[in-house]
Each structure stands twice: as structure tokens, then as C-alpha cells.
KEKE-3310 file (N, C-alpha, C; in steps of 0.2 Angstrom, whole numbers, plus 5000, padded with zeros to 4 digits):
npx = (5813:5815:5820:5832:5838:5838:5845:5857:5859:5863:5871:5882:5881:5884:5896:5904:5900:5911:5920:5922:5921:5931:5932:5919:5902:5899:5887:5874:5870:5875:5866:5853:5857:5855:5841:5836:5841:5833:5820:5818:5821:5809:5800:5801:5812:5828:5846:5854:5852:5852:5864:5872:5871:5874:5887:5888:5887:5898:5909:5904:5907:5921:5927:5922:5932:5944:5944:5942:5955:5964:5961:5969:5962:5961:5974:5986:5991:5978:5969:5973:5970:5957:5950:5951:5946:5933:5929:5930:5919:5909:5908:5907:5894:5887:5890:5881:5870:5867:5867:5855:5845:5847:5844:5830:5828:5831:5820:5808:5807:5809:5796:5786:5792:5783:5770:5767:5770:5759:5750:5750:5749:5733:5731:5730:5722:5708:5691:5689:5696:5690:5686:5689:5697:5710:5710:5713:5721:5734:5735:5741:5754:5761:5756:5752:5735:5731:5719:5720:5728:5742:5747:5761:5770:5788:5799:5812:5821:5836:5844:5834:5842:5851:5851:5837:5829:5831:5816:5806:5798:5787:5780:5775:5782:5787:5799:5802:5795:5790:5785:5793:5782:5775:5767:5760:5756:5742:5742:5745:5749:5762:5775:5776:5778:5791:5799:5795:5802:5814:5819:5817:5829:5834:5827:5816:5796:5781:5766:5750:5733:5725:5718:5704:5706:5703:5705:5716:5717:5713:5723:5733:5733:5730:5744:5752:5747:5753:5767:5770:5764:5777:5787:5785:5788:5775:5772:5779:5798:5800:5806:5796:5782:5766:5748:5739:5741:5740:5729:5719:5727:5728:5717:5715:5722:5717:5709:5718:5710:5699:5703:5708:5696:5691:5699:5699:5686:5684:5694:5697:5697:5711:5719:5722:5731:5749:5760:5768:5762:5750:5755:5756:5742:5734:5740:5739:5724:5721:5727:5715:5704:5708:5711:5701:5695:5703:5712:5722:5729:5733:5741:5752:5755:5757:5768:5768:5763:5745:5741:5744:5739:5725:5723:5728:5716:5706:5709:5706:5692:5688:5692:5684:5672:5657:5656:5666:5661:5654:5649:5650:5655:5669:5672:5676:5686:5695:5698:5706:5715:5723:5728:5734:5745:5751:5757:5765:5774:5779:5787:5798:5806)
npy = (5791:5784:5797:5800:5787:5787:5800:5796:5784:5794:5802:5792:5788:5800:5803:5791:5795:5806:5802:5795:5804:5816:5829:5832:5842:5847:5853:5853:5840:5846:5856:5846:5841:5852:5853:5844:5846:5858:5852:5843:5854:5859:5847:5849:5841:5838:5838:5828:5813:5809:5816:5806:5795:5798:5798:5784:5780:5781:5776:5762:5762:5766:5752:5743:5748:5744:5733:5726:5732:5723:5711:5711:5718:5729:5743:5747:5760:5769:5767:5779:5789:5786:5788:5800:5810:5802:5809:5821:5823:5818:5829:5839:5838:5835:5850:5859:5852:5857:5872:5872:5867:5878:5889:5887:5885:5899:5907:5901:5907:5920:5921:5917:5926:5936:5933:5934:5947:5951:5945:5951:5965:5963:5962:5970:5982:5993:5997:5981:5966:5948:5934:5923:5926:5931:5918:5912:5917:5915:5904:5900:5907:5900:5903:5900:5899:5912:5913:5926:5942:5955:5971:5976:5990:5999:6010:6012:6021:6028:6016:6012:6011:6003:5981:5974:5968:5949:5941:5930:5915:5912:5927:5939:5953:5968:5978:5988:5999:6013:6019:6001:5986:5972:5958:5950:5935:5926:5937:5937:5924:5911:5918:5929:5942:5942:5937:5946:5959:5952:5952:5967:5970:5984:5993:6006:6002:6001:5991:5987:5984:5967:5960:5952:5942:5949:5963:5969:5983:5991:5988:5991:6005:6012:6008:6014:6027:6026:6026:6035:6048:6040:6045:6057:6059:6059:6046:6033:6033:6018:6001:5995:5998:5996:5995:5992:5996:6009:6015:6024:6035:6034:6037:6050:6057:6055:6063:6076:6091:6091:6088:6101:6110:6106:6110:6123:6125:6122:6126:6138:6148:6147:6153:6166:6166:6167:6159:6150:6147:6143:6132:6124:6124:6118:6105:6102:6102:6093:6079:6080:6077:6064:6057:6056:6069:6070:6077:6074:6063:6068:6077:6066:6062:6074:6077:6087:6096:6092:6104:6113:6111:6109:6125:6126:6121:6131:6142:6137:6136:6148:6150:6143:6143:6135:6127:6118:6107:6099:6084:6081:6091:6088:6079:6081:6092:6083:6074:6085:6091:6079:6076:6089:6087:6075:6084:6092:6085:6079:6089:6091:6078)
npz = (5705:5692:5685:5691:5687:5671:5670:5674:5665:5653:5656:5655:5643:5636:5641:5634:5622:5622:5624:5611:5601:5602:5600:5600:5602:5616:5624:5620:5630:5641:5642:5643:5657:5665:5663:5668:5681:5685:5683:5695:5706:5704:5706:5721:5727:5732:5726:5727:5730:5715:5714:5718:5714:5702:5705:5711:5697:5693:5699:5698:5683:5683:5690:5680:5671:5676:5677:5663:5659:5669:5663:5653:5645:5640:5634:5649:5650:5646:5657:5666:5657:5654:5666:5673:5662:5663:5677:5675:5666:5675:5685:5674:5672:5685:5688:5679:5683:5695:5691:5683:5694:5705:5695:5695:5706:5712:5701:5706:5721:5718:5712:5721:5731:5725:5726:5739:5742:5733:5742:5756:5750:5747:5759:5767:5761:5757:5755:5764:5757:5752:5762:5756:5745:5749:5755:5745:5739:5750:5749:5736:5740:5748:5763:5778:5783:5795:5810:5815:5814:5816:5809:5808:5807:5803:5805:5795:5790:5792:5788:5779:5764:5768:5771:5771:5786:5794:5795:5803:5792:5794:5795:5785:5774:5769:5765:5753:5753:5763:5777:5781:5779:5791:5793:5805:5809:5819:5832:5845:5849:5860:5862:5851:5850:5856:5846:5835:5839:5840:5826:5821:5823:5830:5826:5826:5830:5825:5832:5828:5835:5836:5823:5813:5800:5788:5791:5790:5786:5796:5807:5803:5799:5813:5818:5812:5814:5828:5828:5821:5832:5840:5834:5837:5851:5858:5862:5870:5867:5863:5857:5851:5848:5856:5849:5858:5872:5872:5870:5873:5871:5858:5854:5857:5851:5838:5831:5832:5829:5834:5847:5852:5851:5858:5870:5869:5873:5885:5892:5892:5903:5909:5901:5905:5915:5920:5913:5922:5933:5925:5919:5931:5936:5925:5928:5940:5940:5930:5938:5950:5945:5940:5951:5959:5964:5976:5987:5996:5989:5977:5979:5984:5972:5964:5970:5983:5995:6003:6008:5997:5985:5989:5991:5976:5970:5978:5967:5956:5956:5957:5945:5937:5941:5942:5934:5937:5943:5933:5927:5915:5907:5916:5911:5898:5901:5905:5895:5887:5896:5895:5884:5881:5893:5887:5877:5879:5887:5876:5870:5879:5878)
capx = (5819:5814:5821:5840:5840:5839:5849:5865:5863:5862:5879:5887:5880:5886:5903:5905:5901:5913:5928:5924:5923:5933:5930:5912:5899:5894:5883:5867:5872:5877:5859:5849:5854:5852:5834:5837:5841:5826:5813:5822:5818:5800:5798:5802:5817:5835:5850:5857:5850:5854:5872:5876:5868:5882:5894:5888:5887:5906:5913:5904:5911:5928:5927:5924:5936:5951:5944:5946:5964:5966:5960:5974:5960:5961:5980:5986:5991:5972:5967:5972:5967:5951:5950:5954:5941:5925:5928:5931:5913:5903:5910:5903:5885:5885:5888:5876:5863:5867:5865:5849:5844:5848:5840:5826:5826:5830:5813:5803:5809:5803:5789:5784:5792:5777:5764:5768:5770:5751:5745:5751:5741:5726:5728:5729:5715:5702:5687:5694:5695:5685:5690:5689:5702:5714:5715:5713:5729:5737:5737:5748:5760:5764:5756:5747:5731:5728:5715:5720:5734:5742:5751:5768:5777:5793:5803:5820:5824:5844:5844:5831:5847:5853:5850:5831:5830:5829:5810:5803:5795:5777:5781:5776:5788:5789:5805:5801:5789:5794:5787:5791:5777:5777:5762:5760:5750:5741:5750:5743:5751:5767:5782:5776:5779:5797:5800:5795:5807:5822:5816:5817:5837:5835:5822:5809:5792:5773:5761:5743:5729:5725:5711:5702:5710:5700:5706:5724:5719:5712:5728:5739:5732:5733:5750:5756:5747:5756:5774:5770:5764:5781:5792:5783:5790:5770:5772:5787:5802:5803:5807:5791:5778:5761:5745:5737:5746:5741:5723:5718:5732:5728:5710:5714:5724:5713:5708:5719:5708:5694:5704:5708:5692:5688:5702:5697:5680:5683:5701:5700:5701:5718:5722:5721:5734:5754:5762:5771:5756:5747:5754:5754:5735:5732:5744:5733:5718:5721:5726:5712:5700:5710:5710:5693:5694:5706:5717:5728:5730:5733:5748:5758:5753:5762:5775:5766:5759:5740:5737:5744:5733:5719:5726:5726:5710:5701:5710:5704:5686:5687:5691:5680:5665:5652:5659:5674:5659:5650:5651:5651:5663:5673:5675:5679:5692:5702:5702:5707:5720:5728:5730:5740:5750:5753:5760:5769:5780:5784:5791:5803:5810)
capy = (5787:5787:5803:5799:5781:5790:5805:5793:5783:5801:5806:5788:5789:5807:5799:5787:5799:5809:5797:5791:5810:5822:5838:5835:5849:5844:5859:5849:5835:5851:5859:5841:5841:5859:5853:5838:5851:5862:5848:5841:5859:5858:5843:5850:5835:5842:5835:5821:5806:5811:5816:5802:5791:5800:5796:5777:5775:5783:5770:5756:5761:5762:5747:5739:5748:5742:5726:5725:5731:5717:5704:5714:5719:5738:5745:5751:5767:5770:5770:5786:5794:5787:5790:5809:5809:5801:5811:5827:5823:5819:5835:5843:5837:5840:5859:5859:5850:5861:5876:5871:5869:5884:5895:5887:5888:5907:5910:5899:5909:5928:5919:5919:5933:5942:5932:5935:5955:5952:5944:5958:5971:5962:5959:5979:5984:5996:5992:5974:5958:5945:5930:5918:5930:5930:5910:5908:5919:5914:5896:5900:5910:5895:5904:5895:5908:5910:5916:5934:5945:5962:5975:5980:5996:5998:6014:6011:6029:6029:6011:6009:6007:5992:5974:5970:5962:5947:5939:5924:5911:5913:5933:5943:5958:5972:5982:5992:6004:6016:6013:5994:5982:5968:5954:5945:5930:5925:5940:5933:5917:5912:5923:5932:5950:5944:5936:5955:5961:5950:5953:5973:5973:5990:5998:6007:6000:6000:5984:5986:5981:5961:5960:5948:5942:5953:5970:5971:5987:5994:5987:5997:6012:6011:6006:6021:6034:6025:6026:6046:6048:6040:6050:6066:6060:6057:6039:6032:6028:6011:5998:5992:6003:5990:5999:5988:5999:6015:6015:6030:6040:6033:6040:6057:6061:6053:6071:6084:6099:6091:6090:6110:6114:6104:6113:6130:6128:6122:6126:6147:6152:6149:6159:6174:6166:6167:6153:6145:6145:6142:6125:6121:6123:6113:6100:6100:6099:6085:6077:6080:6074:6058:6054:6056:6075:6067:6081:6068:6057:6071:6080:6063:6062:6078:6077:6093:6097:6094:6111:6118:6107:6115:6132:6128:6120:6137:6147:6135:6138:6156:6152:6137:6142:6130:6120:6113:6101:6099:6081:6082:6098:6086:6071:6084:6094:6079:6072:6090:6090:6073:6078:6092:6085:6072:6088:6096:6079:6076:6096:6089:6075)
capz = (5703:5684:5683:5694:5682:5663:5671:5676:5657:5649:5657:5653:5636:5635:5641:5630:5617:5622:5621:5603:5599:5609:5598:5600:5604:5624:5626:5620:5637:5648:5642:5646:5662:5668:5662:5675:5688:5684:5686:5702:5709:5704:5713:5727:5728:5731:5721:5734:5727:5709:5713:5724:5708:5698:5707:5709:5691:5691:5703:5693:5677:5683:5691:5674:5667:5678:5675:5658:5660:5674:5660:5646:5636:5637:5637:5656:5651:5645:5662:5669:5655:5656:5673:5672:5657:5669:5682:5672:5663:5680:5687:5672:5673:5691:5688:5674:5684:5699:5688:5681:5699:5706:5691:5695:5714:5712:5699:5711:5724:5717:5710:5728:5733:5720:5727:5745:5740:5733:5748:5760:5749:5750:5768:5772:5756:5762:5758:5763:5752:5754:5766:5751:5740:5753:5758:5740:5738:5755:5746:5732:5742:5754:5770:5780:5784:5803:5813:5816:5811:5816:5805:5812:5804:5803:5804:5793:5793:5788:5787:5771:5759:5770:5770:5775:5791:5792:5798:5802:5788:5794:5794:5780:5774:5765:5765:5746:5755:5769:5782:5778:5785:5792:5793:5811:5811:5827:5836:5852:5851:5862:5858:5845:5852:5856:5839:5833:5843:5838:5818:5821:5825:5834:5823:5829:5826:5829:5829:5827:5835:5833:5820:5811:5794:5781:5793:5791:5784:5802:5813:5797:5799:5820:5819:5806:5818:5832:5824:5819:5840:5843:5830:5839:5857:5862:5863:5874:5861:5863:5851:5849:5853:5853:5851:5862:5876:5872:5866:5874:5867:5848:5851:5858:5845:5833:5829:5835:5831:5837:5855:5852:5851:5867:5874:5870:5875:5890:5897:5891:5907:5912:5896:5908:5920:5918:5910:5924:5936:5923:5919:5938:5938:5923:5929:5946:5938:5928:5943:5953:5940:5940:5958:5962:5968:5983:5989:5998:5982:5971:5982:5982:5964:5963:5978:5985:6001:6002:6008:5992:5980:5992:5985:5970:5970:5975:5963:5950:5957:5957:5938:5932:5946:5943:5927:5939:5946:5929:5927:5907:5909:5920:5908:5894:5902:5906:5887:5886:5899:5894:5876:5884:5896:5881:5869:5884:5889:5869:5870:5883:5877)
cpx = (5820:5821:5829:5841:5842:5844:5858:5863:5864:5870:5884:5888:5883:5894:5905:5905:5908:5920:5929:5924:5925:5931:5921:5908:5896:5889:5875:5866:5870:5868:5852:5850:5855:5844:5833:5835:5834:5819:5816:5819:5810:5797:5799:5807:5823:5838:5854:5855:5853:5860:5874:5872:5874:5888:5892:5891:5896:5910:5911:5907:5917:5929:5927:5925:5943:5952:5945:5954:5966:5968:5967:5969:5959:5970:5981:5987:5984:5967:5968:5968:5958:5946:5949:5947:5932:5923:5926:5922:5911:5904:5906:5894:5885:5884:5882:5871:5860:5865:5857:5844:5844:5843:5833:5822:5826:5823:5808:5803:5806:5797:5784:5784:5783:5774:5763:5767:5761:5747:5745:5747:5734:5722:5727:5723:5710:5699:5692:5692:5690:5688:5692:5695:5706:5718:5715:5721:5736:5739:5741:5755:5762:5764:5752:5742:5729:5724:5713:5726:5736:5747:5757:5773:5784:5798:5811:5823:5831:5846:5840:5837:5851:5851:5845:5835:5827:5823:5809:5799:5789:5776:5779:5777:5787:5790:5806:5798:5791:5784:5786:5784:5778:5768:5761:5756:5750:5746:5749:5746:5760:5775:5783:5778:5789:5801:5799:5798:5814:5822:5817:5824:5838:5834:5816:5803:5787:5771:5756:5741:5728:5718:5710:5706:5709:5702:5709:5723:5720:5718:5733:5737:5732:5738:5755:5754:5752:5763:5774:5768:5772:5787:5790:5786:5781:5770:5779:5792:5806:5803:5802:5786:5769:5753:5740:5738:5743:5734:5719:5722:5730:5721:5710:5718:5724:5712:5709:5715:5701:5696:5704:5703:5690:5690:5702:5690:5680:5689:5701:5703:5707:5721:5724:5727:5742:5757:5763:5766:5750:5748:5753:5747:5733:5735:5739:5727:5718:5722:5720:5707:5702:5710:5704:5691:5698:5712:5724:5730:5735:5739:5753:5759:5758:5768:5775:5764:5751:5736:5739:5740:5726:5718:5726:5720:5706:5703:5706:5695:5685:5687:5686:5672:5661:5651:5662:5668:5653:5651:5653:5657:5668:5679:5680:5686:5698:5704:5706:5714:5728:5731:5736:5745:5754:5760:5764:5776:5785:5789:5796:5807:5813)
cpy = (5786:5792:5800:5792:5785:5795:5800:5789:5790:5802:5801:5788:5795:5806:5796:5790:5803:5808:5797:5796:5815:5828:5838:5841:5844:5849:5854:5841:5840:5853:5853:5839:5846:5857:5847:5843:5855:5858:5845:5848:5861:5855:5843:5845:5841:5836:5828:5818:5806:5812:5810:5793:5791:5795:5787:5776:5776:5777:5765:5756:5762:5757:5741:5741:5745:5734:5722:5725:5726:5712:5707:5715:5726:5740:5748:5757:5769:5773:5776:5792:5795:5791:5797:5811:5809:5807:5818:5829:5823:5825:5838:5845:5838:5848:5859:5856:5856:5867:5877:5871:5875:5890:5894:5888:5897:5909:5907:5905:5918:5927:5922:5923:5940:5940:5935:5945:5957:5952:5951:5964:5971:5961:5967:5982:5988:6000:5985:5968:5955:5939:5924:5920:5929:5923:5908:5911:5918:5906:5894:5904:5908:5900:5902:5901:5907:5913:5922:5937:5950:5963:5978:5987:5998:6006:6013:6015:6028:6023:6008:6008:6000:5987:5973:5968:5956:5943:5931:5920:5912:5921:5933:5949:5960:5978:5986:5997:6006:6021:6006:5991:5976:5962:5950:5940:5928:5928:5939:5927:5917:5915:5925:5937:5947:5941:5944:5959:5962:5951:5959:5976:5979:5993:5999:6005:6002:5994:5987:5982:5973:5960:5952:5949:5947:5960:5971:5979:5993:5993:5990:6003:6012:6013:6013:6026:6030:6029:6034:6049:6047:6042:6057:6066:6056:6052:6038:6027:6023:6008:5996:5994:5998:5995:5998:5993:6005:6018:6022:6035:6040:6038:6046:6060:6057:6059:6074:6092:6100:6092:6097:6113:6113:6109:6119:6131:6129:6123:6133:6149:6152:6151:6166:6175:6167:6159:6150:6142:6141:6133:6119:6119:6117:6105:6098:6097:6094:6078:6074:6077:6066:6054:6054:6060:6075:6070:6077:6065:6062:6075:6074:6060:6067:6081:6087:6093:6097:6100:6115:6115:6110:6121:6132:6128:6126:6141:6144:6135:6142:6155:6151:6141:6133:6123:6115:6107:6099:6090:6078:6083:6092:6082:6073:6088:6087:6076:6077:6090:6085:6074:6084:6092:6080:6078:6090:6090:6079:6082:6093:6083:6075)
cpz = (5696:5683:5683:5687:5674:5665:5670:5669:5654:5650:5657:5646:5633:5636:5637:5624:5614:5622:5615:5599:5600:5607:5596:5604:5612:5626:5625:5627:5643:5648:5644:5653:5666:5669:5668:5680:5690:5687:5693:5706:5710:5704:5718:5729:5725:5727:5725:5730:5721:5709:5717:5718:5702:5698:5708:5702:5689:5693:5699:5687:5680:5686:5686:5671:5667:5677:5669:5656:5664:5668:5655:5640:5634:5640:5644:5654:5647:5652:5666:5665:5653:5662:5676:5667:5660:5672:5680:5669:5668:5681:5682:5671:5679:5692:5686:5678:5692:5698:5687:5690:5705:5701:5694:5704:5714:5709:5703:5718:5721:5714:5717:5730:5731:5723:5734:5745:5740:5739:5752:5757:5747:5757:5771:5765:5760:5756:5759:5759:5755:5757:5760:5746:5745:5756:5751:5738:5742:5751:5741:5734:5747:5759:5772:5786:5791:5803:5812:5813:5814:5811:5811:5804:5806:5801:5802:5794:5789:5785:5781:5767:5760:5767:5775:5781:5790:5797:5797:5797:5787:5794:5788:5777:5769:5765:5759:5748:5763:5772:5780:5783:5786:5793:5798:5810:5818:5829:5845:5854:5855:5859:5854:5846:5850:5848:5834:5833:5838:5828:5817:5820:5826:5832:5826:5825:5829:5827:5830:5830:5834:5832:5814:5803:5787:5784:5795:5790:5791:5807:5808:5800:5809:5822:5817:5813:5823:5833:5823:5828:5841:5841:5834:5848:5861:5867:5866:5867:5862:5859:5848:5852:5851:5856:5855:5870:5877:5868:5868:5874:5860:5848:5854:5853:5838:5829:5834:5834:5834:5845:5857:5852:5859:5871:5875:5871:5884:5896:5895:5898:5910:5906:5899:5913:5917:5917:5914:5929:5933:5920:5924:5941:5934:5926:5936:5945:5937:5933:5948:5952:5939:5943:5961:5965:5977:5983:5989:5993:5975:5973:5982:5975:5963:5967:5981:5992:6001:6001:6002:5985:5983:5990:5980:5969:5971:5970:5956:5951:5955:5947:5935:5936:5944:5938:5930:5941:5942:5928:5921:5907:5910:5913:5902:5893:5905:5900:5885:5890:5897:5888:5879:5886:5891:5877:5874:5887:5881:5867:5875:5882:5873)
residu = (UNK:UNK:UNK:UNK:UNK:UNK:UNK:UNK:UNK:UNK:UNK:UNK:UNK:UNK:UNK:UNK:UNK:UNK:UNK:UNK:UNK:UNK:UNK:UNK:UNK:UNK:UNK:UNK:UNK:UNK:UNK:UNK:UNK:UNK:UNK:UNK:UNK:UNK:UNK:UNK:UNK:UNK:UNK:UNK:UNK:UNK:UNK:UNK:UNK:UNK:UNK:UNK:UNK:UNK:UNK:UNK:UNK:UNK:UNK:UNK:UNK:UNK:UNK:UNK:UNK:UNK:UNK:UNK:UNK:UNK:UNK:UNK:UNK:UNK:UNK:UNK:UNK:UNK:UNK:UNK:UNK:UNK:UNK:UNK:UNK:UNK:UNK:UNK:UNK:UNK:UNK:UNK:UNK:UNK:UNK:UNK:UNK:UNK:UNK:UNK:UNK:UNK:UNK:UNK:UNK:UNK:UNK:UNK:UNK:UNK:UNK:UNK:UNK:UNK:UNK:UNK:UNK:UNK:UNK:UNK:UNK:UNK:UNK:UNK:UNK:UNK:UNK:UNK:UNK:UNK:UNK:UNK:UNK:UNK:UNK:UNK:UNK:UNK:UNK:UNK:UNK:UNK:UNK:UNK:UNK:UNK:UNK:UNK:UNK:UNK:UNK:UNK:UNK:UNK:UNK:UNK:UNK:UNK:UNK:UNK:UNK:UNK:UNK:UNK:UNK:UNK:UNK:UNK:UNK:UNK:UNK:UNK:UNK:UNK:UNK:UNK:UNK:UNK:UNK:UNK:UNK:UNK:UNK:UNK:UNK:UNK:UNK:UNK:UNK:UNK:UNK:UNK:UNK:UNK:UNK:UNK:UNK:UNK:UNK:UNK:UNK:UNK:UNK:UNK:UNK:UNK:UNK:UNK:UNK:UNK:UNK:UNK:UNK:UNK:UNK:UNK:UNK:UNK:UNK:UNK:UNK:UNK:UNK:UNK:UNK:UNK:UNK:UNK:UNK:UNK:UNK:UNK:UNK:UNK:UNK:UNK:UNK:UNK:UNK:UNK:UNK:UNK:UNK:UNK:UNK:UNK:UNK:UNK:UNK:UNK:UNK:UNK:UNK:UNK:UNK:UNK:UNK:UNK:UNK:UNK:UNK:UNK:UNK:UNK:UNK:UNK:UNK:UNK:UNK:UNK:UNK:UNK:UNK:UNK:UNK:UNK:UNK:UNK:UNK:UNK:UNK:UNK:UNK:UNK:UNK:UNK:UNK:UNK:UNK:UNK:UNK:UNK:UNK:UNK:UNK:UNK:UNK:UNK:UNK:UNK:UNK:UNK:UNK:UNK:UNK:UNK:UNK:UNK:UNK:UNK:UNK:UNK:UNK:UNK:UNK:UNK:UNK:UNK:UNK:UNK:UNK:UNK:UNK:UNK:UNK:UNK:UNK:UNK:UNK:UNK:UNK:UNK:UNK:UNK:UNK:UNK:UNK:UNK:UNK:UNK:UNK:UNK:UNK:UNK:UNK:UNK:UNK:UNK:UNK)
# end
């Protein structure tokens, strides 16, 4: 209140000035309360009390200017030019404090911006920060540290020259760097996914994993293969692809040349077959490997007739002999299979 009291004598004082010398310089007035404005902002205290202080003191002094005039002790025609005068002068320190208020909500404002940028790159760091680095740096960038976290990446694609989208408060954002990222806290908690969502405006994305606070960098790196899986079709293109979902896809194509070698160790022999047969059989295998060896199960799996799944099945005996009932072999040729049937679906859509 201090502050509102001296401000409202400054701009009476500044008034009055201002009558007994019209061609005086106001800049040294206007420059005192932009600095008004300024600390008001760095009180975290808006303008409302301060301007509605203004305008009190406006109203009392013309009140005791009209009064004067009532008694005949200031000429009437004085009055309007006073009047005109006041108001002309609060208006102007209003701007000017308004000003000073605004510059300084704006530098407040990327001040944060910066910190918040920090945060985000010590939250994804690898090796990872320390949790003590983190809540020490969450505490000057007003965000209140949770639990856990995921990383969402964010495919802008033709849209990086846009206008960011716009995220929720407790979110953390960064639209500078392609793919942008995004910072979930507690991504497990009520309506966080669909907040995710609504935050995306029909941008494809990944989220990551939900990891502890110092292993933003492990639900990053998740989330980016994810996002590259679902540029290649692998992954289904949907708006939010969560890796959660697809974790044995993330870990087969973990390393692609390691599944190639699986696949040429252990799928050569339908290298001898003719393409079309030959995807029919893998396509069967995989199957059968997945239903428990259950002919029945694996023909309405494949909307076939039992007895042709039986058909293939020896043919694929005659190929594999005595590997088809390896139980290793088996496990191998289906991480083998799936990675396949994976690359052969993303070729069609």
C-alpha cells in the first residue's frame, strides 16, 4: 500500500507541477512510474489497486476543485480546463505505469521461458543430472517437480514455421528443435494422455515410457524410435502413438541387423520357395508359433480351411525338419517372423 500511497502523491505532485509550468519536461514523472509499473510486476501484484488509487485521487481533487469554484475562489471557466488537464495527466501515468508493467512482465516472462528450456535439457541429459540439480532448477523455473515424467515428441513436419501449439502450464515445451518435445509430468495421472492429445492439434506424436525424474533421457530416446517406427508405417499412424503399447515392436527393432541375422539364420529355407508361397508359409508359421501349434486356431486366424494350414504345415516340415520343434529355434524364428510381418504390413500402407 506504500507503494499505491507515494505513487498517487507523485502524480498529484507531478500535476500540480504541471499546471504552474506547462512547457515543462514530464519525461522524468512518465520515467518514475513506468519504474512504479516495473516493481508492481515484481511483486507479483497487478495494476488494479494502483489504478483505481489514481482514479480516487482524481475524483477527490476535482471535488476540491469544484469546491473552490462553488466558494468563487477559483474562476468557473478554470474548471474545465482543469478538468481536461487531470484527467489528460492520470491517463498519462496510467500508460507509463502500464508500460513499465508490461516490459517487465514480458522480461519476467523469457526469463522463464530460459529457465524452463534449461530444465527440459537436464531432464532428458544422458548420463542423467542429479535429482538435487533438477528440483534445484525446477524451483526457479516455477514447476512444481513430480514424481515421474514421460517425454513426448512431437512430429511438426510442414507446420514447424507455424505457431507452437499451445500446452498446458504444468507441461514443458520445446517447439525450437525438430522433433519439438514435450515434458509430461505424472503421465499416469487422470487425463493426462487426453490433455496430450488436445495439446497436439492433429500432430503426430510419440510419448515415452513413464520414468523416474532423472530418466527423461530413456523415455526421449523410446519415444523418437517410436515416432521413426511410425513415419515408416511400422507403428499404426495414429495421433499418439504411446510406447507403452508397443513394447515389443520398440525391442525388435531395437537393432534391425541383429533381427537380419536371426532371420537369415533361421528362415533361409524359404529362400528356395517362390515369393507368393513363400509369404503364405511364413505368414502360416508365424501363426502357428502363436497359437500353440493349433491347426484349428491358426486357420481362423487366417480365414483358411484347417486342412490347408495342415498342408502347409508339412511343407514347412519338409523344409525346417527337425528345427520347426526346436524350442529355442521356435522362439527365434517368431522374433524373426514378427519383425517381418512388421516390414511387410509398413510396405502396404
Amino acid at each position: 500500500m506504500q507503494v499505491v500511497h507515494q505513487g498517487v502523491e507523485h502524480a498529484l505532485q507531478g500535476f500540480l507541477q504541471r499546471m504552474a509550468e506547462p512547457d515543462s519536461d514530464g519525461e522524468p514523472v512518465r520515467a518514475t512510474y513506468q519504474r512504479i509499473g516495473r516493481g508492481e510486476a515484481d511483486e507479483g501484484r497487478s495494476l488494479d489497486a494502483f489504478q483505481s488509487a489514481l482514479r480516487l485521487g482524481a475524483r477527490v481533487a476535482w471535488r476540491r476543485i469544484n469546491a473552490l469554484v462553488d466558494a468563487d475562489l477559483l474562476p468557473r471557466h478554470v474548471l474545465a480546463a482543469f478538468g481536461e488537464a487531470l484527467f489528460l495527466h492520470l491517463d498519462e501515468m496510467a500508460a507509463a505505469t502500464t508500460t513499465g508493467y508490461t516490459e517487465a512482465r514480458l522480461h519476467a516472462a523469457g526469463e522463464l521461458r530460459q529457465r524452463r528450456t534449461r530444465l527440459i535439457d537436464l531432464l532428458i541429459v544422458d548420463p542423467p543430472a542429479s535429482v538435487a540439480a533438477i528440483t534445484e532448477l525446477a524451483h526457479t523455473a516455477q514447476w512444481p517437480v513430480p514424481r515421474s515424467l514421460a517425454v513426448v515428441v512431437i512430429d511438426r513436419g510442414a507446420r514447424a514455421a507455424g505457431p507452437p501449439p499451445i500446452v498446458p502450464p504444468e507441461f514443458l515445451a520445446r517447439f525450437d528443435v525438430q522433433p519439438a518435445v514435450l515434458v509430461v509430468p505424472d503421465p499416469e495421472g487422470p487425463g493426462r494422455a487426453r490433455a496430450v492429445v488436445a495439446a497436439l492439434q492433429g500432430l503426430r506424436a510419440a510419448m515415452g515410457p513413464t520414468v523416474a525424474l532423472q530418466e527423461g533421457a530413456r523415455s526421449l530416446r523410446w519415444a523418437t524410435e517410436a515416432l521413426d517406427l511410425a513415419r515408416r508405417g511400422v507403428l499404426p499412424d495414429t495421433q499418439l502413438v504411446r510406447c507403452r503399447d508397443h513394447l515389443a515392436t520398440l525391442l525388435l527393432f531395437r537393432d534391425e541387423a541383429l533381427v537380419e541375422a536371426m532371420a537369415d539364420r533361421h528362415l533361409r529355407p524359404l529362400d528356395g520357395v517362390r515369393l507368393p508361397q513363400r509369404e503364405r508359409l511364413a505368414e502360416t508359421l508365424l501363426s502357428w508359433l502363436q497359437c500353440g501349434h493349433n491347426a484349428s486356431e491358426v486357420a481362423a486366424r487366417l480365414a483358411v480351411h484347417p486342412q490347408t494350414v495342415r498342408y502347409r504345415m508339412r511343407q514347412l516340415d519338409e523344409l525346417f525338419g527337425d528345427r520347426l520343434h526346436d524350442p529355442t529355434t521356435q522362439f527365434e524364428m517368431q522374433l524373426a517372423l514378427r519383425a517381418l510381418d512388421l516390414r511387410r504390413a509398413a510396405r502396404t500402407r
